[in-house]
PDB file of N, CA, C and O in Angstrom:
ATOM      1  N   UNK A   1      98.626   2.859 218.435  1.00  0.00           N
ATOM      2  CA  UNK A   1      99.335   1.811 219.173  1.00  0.00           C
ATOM      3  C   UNK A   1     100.340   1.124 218.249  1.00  0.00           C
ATOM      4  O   UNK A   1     101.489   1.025 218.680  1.00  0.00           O
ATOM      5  N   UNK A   2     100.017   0.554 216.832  1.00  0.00           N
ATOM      6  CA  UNK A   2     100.876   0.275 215.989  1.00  0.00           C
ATOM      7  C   UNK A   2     102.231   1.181 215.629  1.00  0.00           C
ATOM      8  O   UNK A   2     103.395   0.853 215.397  1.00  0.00           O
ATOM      9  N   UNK A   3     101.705   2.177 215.675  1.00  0.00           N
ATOM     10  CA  UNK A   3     102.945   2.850 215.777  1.00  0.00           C
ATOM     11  C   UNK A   3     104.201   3.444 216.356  1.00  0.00           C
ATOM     12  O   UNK A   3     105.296   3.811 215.928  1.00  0.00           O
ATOM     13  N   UNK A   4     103.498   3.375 217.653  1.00  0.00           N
ATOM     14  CA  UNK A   4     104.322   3.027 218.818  1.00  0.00           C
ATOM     15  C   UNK A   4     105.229   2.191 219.064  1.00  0.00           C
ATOM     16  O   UNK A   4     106.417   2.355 219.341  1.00  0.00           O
ATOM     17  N   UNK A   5     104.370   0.933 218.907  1.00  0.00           N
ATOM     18  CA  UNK A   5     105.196  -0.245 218.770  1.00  0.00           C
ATOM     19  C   UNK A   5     106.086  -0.728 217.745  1.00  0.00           C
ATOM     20  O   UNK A   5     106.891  -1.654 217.844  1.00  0.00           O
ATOM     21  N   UNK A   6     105.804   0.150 216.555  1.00  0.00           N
ATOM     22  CA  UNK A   6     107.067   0.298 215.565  1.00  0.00           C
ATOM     23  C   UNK A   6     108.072   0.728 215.509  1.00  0.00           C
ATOM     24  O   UNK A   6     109.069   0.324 214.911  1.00  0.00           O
ATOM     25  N   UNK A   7     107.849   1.943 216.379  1.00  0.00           N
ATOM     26  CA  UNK A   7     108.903   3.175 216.956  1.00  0.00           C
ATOM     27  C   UNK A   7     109.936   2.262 217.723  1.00  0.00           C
ATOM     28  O   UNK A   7     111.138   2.318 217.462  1.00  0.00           O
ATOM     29  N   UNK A   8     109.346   1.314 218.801  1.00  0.00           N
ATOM     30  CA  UNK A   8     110.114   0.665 219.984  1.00  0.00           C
ATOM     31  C   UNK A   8     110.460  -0.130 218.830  1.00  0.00           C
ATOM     32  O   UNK A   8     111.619   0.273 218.725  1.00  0.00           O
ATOM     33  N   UNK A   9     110.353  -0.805 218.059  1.00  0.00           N
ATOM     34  CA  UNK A   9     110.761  -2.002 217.136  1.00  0.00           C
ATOM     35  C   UNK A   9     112.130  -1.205 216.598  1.00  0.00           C
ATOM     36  O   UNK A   9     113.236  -1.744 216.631  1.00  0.00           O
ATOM     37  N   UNK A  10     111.931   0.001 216.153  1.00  0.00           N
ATOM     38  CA  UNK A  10     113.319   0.635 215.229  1.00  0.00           C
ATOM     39  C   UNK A  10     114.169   0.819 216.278  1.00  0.00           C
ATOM     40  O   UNK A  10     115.284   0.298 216.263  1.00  0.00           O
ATOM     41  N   UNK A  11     113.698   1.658 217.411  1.00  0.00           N
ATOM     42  CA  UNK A  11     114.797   1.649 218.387  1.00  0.00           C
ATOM     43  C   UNK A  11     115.564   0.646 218.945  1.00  0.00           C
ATOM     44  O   UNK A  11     116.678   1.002 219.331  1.00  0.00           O
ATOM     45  N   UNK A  12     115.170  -0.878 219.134  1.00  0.00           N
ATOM     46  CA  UNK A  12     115.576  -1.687 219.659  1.00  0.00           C
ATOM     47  C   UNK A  12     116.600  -1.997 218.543  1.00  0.00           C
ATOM     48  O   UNK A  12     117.821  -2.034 218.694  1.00  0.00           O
ATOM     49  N   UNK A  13     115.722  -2.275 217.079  1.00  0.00           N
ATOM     50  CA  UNK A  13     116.905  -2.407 216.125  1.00  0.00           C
ATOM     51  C   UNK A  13     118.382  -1.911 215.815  1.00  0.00           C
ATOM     52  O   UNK A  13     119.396  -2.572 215.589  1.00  0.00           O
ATOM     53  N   UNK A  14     118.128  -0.152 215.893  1.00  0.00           N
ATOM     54  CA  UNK A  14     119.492   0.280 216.188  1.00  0.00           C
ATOM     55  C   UNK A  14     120.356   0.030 217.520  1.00  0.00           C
ATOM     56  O   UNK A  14     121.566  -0.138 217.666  1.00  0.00           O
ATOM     57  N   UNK A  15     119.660   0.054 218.120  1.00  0.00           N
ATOM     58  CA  UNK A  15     120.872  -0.487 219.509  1.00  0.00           C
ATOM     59  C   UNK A  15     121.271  -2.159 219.082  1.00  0.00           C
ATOM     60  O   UNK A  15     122.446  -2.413 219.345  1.00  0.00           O
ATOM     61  N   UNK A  16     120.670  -3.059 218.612  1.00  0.00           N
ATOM     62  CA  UNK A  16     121.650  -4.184 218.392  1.00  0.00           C
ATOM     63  C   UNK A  16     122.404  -3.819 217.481  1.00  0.00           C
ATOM     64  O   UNK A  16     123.586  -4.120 217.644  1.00  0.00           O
ATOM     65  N   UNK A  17     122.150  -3.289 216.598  1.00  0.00           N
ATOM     66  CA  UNK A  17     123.058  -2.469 215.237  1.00  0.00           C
ATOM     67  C   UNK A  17     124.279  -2.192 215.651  1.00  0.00           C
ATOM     68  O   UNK A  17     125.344  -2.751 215.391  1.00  0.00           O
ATOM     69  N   UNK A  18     123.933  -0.898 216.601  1.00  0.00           N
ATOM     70  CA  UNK A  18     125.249  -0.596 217.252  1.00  0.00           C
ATOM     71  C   UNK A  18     125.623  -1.657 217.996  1.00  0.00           C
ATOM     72  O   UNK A  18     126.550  -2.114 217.328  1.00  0.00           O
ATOM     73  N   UNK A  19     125.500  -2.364 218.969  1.00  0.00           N
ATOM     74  CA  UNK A  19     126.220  -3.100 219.634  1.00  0.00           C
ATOM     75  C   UNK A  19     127.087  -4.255 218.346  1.00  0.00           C
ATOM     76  O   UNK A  19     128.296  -4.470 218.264  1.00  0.00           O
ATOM     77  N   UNK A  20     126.186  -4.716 217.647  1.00  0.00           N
ATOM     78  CA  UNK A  20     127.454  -5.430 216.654  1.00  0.00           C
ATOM     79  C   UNK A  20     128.390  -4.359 216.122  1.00  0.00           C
ATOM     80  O   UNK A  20     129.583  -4.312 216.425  1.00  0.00           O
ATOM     81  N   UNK A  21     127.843  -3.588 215.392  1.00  0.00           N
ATOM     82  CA  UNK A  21     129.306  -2.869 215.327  1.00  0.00           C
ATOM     83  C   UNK A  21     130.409  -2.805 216.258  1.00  0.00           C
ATOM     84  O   UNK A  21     131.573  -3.126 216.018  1.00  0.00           O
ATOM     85  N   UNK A  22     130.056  -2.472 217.069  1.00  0.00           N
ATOM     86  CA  UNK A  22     131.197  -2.333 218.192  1.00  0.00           C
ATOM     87  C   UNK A  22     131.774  -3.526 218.405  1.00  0.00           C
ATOM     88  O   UNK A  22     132.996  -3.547 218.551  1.00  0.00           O
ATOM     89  N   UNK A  23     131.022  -4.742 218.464  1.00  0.00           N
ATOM     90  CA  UNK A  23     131.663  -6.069 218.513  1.00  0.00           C
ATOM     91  C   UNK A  23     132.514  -6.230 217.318  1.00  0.00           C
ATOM     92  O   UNK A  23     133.459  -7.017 217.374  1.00  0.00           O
ATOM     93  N   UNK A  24     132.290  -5.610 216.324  1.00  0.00           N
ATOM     94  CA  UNK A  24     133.102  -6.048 215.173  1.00  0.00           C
ATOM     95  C   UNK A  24     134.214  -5.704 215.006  1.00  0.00           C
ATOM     96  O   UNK A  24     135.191  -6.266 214.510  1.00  0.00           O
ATOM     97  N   UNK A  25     133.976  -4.285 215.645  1.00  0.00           N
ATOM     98  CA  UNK A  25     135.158  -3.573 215.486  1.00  0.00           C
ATOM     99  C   UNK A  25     136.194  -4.063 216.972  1.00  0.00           C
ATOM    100  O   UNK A  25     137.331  -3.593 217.001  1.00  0.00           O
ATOM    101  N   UNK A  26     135.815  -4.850 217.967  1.00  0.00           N
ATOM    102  CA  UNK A  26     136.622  -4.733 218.782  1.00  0.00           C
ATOM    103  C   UNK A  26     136.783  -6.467 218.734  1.00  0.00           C
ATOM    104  O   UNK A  26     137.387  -7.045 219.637  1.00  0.00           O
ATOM    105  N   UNK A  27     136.307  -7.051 217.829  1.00  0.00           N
ATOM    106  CA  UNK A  27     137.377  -7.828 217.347  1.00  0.00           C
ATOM    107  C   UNK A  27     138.381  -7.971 215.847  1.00  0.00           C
ATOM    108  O   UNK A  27     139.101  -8.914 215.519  1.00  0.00           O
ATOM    109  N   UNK A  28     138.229  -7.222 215.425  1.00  0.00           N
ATOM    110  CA  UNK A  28     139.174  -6.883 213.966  1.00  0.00           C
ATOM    111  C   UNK A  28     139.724  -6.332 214.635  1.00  0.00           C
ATOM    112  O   UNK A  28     140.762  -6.167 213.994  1.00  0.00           O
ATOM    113  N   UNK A  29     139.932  -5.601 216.025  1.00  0.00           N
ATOM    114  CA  UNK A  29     141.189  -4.692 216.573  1.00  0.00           C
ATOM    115  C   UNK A  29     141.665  -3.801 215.963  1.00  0.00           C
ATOM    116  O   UNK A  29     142.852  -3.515 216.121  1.00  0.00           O
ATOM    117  N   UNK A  30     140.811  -3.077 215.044  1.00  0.00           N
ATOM    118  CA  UNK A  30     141.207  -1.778 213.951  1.00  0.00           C
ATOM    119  C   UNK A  30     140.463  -0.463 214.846  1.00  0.00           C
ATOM    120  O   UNK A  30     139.271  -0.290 215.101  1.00  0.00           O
ATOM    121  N   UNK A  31     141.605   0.332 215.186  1.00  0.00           N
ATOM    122  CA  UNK A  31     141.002   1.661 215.914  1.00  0.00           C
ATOM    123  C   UNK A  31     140.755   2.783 214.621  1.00  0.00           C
ATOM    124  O   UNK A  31     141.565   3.606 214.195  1.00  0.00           O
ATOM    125  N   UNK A  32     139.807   2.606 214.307  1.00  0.00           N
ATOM    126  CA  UNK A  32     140.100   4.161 213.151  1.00  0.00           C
ATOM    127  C   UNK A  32     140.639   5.539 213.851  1.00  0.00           C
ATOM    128  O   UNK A  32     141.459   5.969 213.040  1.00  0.00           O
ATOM    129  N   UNK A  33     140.602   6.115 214.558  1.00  0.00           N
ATOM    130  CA  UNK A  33     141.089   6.943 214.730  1.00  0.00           C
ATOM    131  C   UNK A  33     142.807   6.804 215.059  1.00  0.00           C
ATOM    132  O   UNK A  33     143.433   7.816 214.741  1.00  0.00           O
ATOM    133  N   UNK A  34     143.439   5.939 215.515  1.00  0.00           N
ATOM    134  CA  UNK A  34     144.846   5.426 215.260  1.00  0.00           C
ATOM    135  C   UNK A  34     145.296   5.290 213.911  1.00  0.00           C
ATOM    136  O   UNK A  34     146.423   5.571 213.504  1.00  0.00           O
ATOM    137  N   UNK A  35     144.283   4.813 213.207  1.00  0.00           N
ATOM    138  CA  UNK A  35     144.369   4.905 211.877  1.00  0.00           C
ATOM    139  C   UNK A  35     144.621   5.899 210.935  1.00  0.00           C
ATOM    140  O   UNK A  35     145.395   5.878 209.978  1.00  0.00           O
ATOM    141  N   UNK A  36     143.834   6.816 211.346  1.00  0.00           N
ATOM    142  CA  UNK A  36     144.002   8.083 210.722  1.00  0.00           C
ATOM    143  C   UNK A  36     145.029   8.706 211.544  1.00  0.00           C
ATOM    144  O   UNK A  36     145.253   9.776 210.977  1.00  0.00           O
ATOM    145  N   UNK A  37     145.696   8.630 212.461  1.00  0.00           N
ATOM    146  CA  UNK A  37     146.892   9.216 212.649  1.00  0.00           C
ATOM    147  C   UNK A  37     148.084   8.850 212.341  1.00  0.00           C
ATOM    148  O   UNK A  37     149.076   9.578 212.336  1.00  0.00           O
ATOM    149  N   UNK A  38     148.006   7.071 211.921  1.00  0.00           N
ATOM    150  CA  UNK A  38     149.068   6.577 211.153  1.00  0.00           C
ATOM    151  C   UNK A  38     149.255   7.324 210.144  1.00  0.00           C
ATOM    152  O   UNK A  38     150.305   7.963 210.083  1.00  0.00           O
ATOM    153  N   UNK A  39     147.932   7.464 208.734  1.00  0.00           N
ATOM    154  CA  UNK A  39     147.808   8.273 207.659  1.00  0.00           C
ATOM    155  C   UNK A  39     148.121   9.018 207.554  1.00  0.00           C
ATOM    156  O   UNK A  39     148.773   9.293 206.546  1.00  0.00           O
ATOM    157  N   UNK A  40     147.853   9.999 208.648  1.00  0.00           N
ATOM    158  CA  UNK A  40     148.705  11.561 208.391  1.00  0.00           C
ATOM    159  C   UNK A  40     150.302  11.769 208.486  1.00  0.00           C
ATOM    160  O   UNK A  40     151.072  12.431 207.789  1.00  0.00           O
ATOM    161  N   UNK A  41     150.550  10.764 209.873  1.00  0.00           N
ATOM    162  CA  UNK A  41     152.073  10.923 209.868  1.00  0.00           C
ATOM    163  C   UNK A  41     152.665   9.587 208.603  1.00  0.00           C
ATOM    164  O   UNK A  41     153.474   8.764 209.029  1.00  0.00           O
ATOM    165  N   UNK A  42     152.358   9.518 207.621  1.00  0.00           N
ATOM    166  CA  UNK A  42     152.791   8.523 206.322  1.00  0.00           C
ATOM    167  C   UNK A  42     152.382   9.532 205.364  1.00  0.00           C
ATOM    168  O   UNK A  42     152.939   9.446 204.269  1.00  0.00           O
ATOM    169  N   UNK A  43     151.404  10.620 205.541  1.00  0.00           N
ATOM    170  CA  UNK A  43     151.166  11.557 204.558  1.00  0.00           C
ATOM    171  C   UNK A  43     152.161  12.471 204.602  1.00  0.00           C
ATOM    172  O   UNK A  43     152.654  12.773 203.515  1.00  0.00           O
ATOM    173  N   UNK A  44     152.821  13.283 206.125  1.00  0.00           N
ATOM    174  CA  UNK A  44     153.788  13.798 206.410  1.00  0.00           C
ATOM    175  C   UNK A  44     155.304  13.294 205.565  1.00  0.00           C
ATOM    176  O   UNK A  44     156.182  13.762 204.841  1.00  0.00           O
ATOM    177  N   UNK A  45     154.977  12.275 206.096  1.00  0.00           N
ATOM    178  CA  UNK A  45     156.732  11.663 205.599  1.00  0.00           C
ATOM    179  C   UNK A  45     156.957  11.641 203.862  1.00  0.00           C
ATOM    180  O   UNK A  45     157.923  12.016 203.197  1.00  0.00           O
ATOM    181  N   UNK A  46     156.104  11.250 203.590  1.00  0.00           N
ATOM    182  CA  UNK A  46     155.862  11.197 202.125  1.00  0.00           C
ATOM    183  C   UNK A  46     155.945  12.769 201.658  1.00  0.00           C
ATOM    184  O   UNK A  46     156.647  13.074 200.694  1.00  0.00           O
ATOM    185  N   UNK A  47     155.366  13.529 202.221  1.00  0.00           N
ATOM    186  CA  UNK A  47     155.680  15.036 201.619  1.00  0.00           C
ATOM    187  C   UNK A  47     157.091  15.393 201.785  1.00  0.00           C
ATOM    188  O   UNK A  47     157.884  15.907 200.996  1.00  0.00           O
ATOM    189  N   UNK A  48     157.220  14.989 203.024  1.00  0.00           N
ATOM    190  CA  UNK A  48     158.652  15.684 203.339  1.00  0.00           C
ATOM    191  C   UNK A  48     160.067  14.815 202.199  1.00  0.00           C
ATOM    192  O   UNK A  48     161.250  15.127 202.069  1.00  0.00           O
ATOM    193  N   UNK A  49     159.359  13.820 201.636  1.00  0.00           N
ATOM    194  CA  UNK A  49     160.463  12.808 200.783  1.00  0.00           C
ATOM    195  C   UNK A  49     160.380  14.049 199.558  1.00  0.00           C
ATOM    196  O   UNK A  49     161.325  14.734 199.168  1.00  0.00           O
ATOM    197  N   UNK A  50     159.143  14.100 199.153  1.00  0.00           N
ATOM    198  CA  UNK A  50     158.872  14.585 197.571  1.00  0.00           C
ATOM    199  C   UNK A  50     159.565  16.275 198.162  1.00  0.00           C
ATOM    200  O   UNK A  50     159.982  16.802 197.131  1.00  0.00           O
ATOM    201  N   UNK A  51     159.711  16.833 198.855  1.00  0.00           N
ATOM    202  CA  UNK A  51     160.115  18.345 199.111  1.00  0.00           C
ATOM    203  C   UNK A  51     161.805  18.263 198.572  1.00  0.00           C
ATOM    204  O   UNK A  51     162.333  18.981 197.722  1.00  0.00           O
ATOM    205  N   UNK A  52     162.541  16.958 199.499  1.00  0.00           N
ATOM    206  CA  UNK A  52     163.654  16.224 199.776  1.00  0.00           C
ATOM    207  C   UNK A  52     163.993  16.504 197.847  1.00  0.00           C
ATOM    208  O   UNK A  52     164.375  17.523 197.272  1.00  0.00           O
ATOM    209  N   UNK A  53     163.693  15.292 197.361  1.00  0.00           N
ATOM    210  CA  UNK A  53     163.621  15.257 195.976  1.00  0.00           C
ATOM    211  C   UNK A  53     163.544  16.227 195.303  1.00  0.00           C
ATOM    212  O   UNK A  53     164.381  16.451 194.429  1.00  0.00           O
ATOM    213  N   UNK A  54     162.370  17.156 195.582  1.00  0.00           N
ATOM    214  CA  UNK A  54     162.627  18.722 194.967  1.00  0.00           C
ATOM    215  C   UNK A  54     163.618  19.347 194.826  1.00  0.00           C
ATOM    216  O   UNK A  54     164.091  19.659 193.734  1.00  0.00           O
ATOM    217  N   UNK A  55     164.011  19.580 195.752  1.00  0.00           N
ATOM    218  CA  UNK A  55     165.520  20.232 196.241  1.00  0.00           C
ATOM    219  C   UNK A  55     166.733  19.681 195.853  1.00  0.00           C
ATOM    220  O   UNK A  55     167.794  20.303 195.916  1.00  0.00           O
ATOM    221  N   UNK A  56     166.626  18.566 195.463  1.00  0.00           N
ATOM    222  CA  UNK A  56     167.842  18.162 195.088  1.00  0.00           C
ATOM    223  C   UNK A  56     167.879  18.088 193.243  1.00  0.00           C
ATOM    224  O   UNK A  56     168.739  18.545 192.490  1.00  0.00           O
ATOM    225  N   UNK A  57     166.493  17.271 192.877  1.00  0.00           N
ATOM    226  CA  UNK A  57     166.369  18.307 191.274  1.00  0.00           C
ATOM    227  C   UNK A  57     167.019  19.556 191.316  1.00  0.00           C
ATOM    228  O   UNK A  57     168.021  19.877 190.676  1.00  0.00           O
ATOM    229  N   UNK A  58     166.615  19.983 191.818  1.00  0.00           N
ATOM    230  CA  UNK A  58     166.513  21.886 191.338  1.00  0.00           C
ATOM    231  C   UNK A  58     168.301  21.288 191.663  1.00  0.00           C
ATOM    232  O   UNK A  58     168.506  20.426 190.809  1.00  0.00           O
ATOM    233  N   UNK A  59     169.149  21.397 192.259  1.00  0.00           N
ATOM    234  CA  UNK A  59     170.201  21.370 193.053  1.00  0.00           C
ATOM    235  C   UNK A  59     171.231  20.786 191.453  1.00  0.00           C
ATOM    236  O   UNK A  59     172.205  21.313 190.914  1.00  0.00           O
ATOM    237  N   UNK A  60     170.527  19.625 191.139  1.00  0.00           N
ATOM    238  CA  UNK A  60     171.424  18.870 189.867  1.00  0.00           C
ATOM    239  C   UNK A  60     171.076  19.721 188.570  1.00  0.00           C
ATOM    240  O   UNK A  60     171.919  19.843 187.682  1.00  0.00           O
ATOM    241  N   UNK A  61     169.577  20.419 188.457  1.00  0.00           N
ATOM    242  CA  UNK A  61     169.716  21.546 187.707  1.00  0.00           C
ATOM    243  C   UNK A  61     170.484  22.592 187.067  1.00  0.00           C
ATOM    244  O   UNK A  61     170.892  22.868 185.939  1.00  0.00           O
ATOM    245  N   UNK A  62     170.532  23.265 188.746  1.00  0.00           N
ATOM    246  CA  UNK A  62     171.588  24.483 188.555  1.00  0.00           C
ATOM    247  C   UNK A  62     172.922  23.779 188.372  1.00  0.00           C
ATOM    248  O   UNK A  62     173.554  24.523 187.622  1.00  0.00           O
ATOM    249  N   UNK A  63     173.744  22.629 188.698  1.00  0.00           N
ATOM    250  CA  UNK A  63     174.862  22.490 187.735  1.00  0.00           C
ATOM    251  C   UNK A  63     175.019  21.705 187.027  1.00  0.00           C
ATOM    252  O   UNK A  63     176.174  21.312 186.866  1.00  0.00           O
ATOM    253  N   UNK A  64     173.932  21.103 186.264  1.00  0.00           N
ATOM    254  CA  UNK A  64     174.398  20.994 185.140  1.00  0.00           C
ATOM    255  C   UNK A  64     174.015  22.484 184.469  1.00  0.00           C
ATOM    256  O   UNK A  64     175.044  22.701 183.829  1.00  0.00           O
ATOM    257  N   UNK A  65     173.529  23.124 184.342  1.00  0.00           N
ATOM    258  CA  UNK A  65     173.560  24.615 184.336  1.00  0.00           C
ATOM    259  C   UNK A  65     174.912  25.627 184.345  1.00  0.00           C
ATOM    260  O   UNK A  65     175.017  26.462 183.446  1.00  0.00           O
ATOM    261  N   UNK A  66     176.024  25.510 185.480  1.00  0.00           N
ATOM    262  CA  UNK A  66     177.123  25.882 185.660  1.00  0.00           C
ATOM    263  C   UNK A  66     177.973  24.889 184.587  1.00  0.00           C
ATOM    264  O   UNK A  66     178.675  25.550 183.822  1.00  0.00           O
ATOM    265  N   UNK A  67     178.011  24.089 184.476  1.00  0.00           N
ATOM    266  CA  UNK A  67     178.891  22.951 183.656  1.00  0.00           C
ATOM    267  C   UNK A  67     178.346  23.046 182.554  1.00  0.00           C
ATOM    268  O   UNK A  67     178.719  22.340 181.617  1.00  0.00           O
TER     269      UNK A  67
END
């Protein structure tokens, strides 16, 4: 019987668990998954700068190279 009633004790615990979380998170108004799609498209852009930059090294390379 004690243990039973421990079982119902943990279960009840995680469901308030979760329910604050969710309260927490839906008042900080932070969606993680929006989040992580900000990240990727700022990870995108950022690559595509450093590629940008590549190319234009190599570019001032080859003439001072010719010159």
């Amino acid at each position: 019987i004690r243990a039973g009633q421990t079982l119902q004790e943990l279960e009840s615990a995680s469901i308030v668990r979760e329910n604050l979380e969710s309260q927490q998170q839906s008042v900080s108004g932070v969606n993680t998954d929006e989040e992580t799609i900000n990240l990727l498209a700022f990870q995108r852009a950022y690559q595509a700068g450093a590629r940008f930059l590549n190319v234009v090294d190599e570019m001032y390379q080859t003439l001072l190279q010719i010159v």
